[in-house]
Phi, psi and omega in degrees: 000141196234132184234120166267141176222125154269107188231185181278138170234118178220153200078222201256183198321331297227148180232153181220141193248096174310121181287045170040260190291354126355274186260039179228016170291303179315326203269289189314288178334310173296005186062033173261302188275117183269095169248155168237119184322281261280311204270003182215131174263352192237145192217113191243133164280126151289167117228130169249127175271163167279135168326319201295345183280127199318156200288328195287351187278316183294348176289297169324315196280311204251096193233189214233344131293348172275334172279351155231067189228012177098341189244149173267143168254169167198146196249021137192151203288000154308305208270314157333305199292329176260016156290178179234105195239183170254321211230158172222133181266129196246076182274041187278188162256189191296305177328318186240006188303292163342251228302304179300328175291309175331286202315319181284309162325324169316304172263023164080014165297127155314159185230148195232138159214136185287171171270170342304168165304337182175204185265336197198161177294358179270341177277351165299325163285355177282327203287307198297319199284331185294326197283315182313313148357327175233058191304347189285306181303105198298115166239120150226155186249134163328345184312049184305349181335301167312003165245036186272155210268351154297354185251309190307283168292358158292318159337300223278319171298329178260315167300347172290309172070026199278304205280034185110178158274167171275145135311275190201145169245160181200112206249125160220121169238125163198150192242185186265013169208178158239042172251102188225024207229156154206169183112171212291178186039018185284341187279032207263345119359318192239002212242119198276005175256018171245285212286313206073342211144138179299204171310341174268343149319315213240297222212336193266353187269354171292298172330297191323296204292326179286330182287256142054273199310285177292351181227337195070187197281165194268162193242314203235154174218136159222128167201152184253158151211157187226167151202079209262347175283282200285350169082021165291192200259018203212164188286163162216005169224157196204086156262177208186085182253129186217147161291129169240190194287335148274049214071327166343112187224135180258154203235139152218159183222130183231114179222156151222055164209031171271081185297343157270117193281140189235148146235130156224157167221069179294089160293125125319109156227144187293133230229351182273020194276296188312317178270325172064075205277138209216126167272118168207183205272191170281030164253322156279006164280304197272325174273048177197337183306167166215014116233109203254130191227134208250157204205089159196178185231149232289102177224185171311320199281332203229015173278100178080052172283337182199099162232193190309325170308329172309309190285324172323308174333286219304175226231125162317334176243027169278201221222131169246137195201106169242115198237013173292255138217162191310140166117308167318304199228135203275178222230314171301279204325324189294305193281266190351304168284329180274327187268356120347311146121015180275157179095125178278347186162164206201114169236145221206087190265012183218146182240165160305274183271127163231165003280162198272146175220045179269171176307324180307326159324006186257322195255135163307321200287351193265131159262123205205111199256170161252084167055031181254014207318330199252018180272081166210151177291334140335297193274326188282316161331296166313287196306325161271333159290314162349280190290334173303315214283315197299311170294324220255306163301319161307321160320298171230051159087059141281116145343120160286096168354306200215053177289155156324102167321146186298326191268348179248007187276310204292294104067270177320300192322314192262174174303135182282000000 
């Protein structure tokens, strides 16, 4: 079996020595190639360069060990191509990556092609229509993201539908610049009649394919992108708020201007398959819970919202956790009842008056914060897509997640 790789070379150097049956252990796993090893012991690399790289590098490369190490070179992928290989691997840059899958597909090659598929979408439609052509032909893209093994059982967990439906996703990938190679022609990255398109072309489009991956395709796109840092011809920020036929809405953030390099992927899932989750009122709540955590907001309907009759309610060893606000739990009643010894614990980050210096600073069972619950970068991050997310539905006529009840809208208004 003969594996052809035609790729780009720029900067400085780096050559890696492969293990043969490694990598072609590598190719059957992934399910691209139906080989069965067991019947062949030999496995020959082809590599072709592009013309384009400066002459002292092709002075480097083709020197009297790389010419006896077993691989044939070639210094453009026409004269590769005319080898007699099976498969081809496609390491170009964007401009021509499309022409090279074509090309291989063309002679009857499996095709490997890193991402991105091209510069733009038309040349991507050029691949799909050659490709419908070969139904015999293997075409696969780099996105590897999707074996990573951590992707793979998030996959497997949301097709199970054990932890819920998807909700919602929220995406950030980013690094800190969109240069990250040197020595000549390494900026060709930044140059949009090589590159087609920036960091999200380059790195966000990994983020895509797994949002994709998990929800399938999107209906609505909104999006900005800029490149008010590094000022290249190419983007270096990629926002991206989009929709799918259900509603569903994904958030992406694509930057090379993260300095701290991030991958995050949050899914929002509906939790009552897992919890078998019950509506029922507050009186049953309060006697059968064995924790209760209160997430409301301060009105007339929800002022003493939990005083000694309540706590009478409760289960002697529950729990009480208010992160809501001061006034929702009457405060005496609570040390009164907590100094009796009822309740196993009671935490507690909003006072009536603050910051609070009352008697609950007394029973060891009080966990007691200053209003700082949501000072996490986690959480203020959530808090600001939440409410973007919310706005962007009201924009267009989208059904709102966490509209306000009409009586508890009117409710905020009046005097307590």
């Amino acid at each position: 079996m003969a594996v052809g790789e035609p790729w780009y070379a720029c900067g400085e150097f780096v050559t890696t020595a492969l293990d043969k049956n490694d990598y072609i252990d590598r190719l059957i796993k992934l399910d691209w190639l139906n080989f069965d090893k067991s019947k062949s012991n030999t496995v020959r690399l082809l590599s072709g360069l592009y013309w384009g790289v400066p002459k002292w590098q092709k002075d480097f490369y083709f020197n009297d060990d790389s010419e006896n190490d077993g691989i044939k070179y070639f210094q453009d992928y026409n004269s590769l191509l005319g080898q007699d290989i099976d498969a081809l691997f496609v390491c170009m840059t964007n401009d021509i990556a499309a022409e090279v899958t074509i090309a291989g597909l063309e002679n009857g090659l499996h095709v490997f092609c890193e991402k991105p598929p091209g510069q733009n979408v038309e040349q991507i439609k050029d691949v799909i229509k050659v490709e419908k052509k070969c139904p015999g032909l293997k075409l696969k893209y780099g996105f590897n993201h999707r074996y990573h093994d951590s992707v793979k059982d998030a996959l497997s967990i949301l097709n199970s539908g054990e932890l819920g439906k998807v909700m919602d996703l929220n995406a950030v990938y980013g690094k800190s610049k969109v240069i990250t190679a040197t020595g000549p022609n390494a900026d060709w990255r930044s140059k949009r009649e090589i590159a087609g398109g920036g960091v999200l072309l380059d790195q966000g489009i990994h983020m895509l394919d797994m949002m994709r991956m998990f929800v399938g395709n999107f209906e609505t796109v909104h999006s900005v992108v800029t490149n008010n840092y590094w000022k290249h011809d190419v983007e270096d920020n990629a926002y991206a708020i989009m929709r799918d036929s259900n509603g569903r809405i994904a958030m992406l953030h694509s930057s090379a201007t993260q300095w701290q390099h991030r991958f995050s992927l949050d899914i929002s899932l509906s939790l009552d398959r897992l919890f078998k989750l019950e509506w029922v009122d507050k009186n049953t709540i309060y006697k059968e819970s064995d924790i209760i955590s209160l997430h409301v907001p301060l009105t007339k309907l929800t002022k003493n919202m939990i005083t000694k009759k309540q706590l009478e309610m409760m289960k002697s060893d529950a729990m009480i956790i208010n992160t809501s606000r001061g006034g929702v739990v009457n405060e005496v009643d609570l040390y009164n009842s907590m100094k009796k010894g009822h309740l196993a614990g009671v935490a507690i980050d909003s006072f009536e008056q603050e910051p609070y210096d009352g008697p609950l600073r007394e029973i060891d069972r009080c966990l007691l914060t200053a209003h700082m619950s949501s000072m996490s970068i986690d959480c203020r991050i959530r808090m600001e897509v939440e409410a973007t997310e919310e706005v962007v539905r009201f924009i267009n006529n989208i059904p709102l997640k966490g509209e306000v009840p009409k009586e508890v809208y009117i409710a905020q208004k009046e005097d307590m």
